[in-house]
N, C-alpha and C positions, 0 to 999 in steps of 0.2 A: 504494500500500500504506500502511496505516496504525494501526500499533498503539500499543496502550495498556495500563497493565500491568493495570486490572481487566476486559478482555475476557475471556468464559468461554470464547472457542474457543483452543484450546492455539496454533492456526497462527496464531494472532492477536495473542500476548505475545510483548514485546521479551524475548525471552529470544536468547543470545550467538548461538545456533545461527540462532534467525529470522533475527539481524538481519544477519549477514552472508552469508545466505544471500538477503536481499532487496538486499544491496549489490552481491553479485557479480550480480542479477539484473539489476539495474540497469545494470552496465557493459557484460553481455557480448556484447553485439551492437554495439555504440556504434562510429560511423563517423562519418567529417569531414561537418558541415553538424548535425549532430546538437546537442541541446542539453539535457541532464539539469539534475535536480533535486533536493538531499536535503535534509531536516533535521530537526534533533535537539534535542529538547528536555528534559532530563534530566538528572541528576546526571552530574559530573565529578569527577576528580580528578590526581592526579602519582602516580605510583613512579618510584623513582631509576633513571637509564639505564642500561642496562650492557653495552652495545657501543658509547660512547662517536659517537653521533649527535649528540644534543642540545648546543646554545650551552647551554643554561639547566640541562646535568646530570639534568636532569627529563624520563621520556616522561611528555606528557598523558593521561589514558587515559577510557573515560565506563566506565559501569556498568549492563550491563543489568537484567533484574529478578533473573534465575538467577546474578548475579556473585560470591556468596560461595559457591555449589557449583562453578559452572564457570568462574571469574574473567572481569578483565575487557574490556574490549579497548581496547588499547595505539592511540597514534598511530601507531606502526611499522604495526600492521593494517592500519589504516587508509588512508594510505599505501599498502601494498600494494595492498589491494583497491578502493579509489577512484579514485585518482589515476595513480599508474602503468603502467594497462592500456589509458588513455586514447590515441587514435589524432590525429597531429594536423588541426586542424580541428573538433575537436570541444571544445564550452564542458560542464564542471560548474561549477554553482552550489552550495556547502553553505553551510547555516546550523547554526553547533553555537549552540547557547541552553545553555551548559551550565561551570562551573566551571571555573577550568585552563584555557584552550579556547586560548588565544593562539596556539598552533601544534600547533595538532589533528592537521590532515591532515600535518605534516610539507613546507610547501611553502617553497622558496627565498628567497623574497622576503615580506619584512613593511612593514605601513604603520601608525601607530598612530593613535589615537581623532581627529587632527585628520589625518588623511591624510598624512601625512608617513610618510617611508619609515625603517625602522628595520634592524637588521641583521639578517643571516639567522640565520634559528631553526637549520639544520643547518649542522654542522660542516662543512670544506672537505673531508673526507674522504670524506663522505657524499653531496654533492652533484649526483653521478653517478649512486650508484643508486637517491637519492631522485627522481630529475627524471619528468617528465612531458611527453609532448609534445605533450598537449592543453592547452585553457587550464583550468587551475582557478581560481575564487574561491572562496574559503573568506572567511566572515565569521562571527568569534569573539563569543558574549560577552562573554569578557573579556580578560587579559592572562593569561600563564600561573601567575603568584603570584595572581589577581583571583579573584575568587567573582562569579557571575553570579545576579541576585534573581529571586523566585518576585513575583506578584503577582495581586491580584483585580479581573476586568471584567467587568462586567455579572454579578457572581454567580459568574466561573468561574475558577477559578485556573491562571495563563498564565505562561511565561517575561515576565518584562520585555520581554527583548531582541527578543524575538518578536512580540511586541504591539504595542513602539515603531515595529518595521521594518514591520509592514503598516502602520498608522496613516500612517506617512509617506510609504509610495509610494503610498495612496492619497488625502494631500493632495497631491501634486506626481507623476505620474506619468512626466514627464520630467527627474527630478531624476536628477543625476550621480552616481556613486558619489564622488565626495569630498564631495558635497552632503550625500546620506545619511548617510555613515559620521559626518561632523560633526552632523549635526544629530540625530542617533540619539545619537550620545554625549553632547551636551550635555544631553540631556532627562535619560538615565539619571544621570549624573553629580550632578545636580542634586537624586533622587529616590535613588539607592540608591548615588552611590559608585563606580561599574564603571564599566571602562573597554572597551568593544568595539572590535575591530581586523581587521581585512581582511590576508590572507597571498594570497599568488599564484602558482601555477608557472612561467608568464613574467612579464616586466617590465610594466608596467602604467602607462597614462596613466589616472588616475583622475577625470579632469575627463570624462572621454566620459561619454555616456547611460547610465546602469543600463539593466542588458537581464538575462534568464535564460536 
């Protein structure tokens, strides 16, 4: 599935309803051996927590195109409907390209831009009903205070974050997620300032092969 906000067919804009209606699609058959895929390219931002989840006081949230009539969805959503419905044995991949993102999906375990592990984005409170017993990766554009850049290739305007990571798994396609996660962020860093970070819902040896 693949929307975009100037597509003229209605079922085809990231509008709040689409889009979690293409996420729950996405999980709701998902069994161990399986291996999903999402990502997002798009505006982000914060509102302040208010059932006291968040390390950072902040849920993440993105913004569909409908987000100022139908607002707009929170990492707690997401969370729900990504991550937690997940059966063990079964890998998600997401890629949020998008502002705020540093702990998008709400998942346990953080690493930041040099692969080093940082602390958990949920409270100890939370921890339980946030968990998941699939594997998720989630990799952020940025950190959750960060701004993630827009940019132009070949004529077309692209997430950064988005363009760096194909770029480099298609020079090195046995390259490691700590490989990546560094070498992705050194590039950005260098060009826009942002800092991209990898979250996980289990523990994570990040020297293994990138896989999706």
């Amino acid at each position: 599935m693949n929307w975009k906000d100037d597509s003229p067919n209605p079922k085809e804009q990231p509008t709040k309803h689409n889009m979690l209606a293409a996420m729950q699609w996405l999980v709701r058959d998902a069994k161990r051996g399986d291996s999903l895929f999402i990502h997002y390219s798009g505006h982000g931002g914060q509102s302040r927590d208010l059932d006291g989840d968040e390390v950072s006081g902040y849920d993440d949230v993105i913004f569909p195109v409908d987000s100022e009539v139908n607002g707009d969805i929170t990492d707690d959503e997401l969370n729900a409907t990504l991550a937690r419905p997940l059966p063990a044995g079964c890998r998600l991949t997401a890629l949020f390209d998008s502002c705020h993102s540093g702990s998008i999906l709400d998942l346990d375990y953080g690493y930041d831009s040099q692969a080093r592990p940082s602390r958990s984005y949920v409270t100890e409170k939370f921890r339980g009903l946030k968990a998941s017993a699939g594997e998720v990766v989630c990799w952020s554009g940025s950190v959750d205070s960060g701004t993630s850049a827009d940019t132009v290739e070949g004529g077309v305007a692209v997430g950064a974050m988005s363009y760096t990571f194909i770029q480099q798994l298609k020079q090195q396609p046995n390259i490691s997620y700590a490989e990546l996660l560094e070498s992705v962020g050194g590039i950005l860093r260098k060009q826009f300032k942002q800092q991209p970070q990898i979250s996980t819902s289990l523990r994570m040896d990040l020297n293994r092969p990138f896989t999706i």
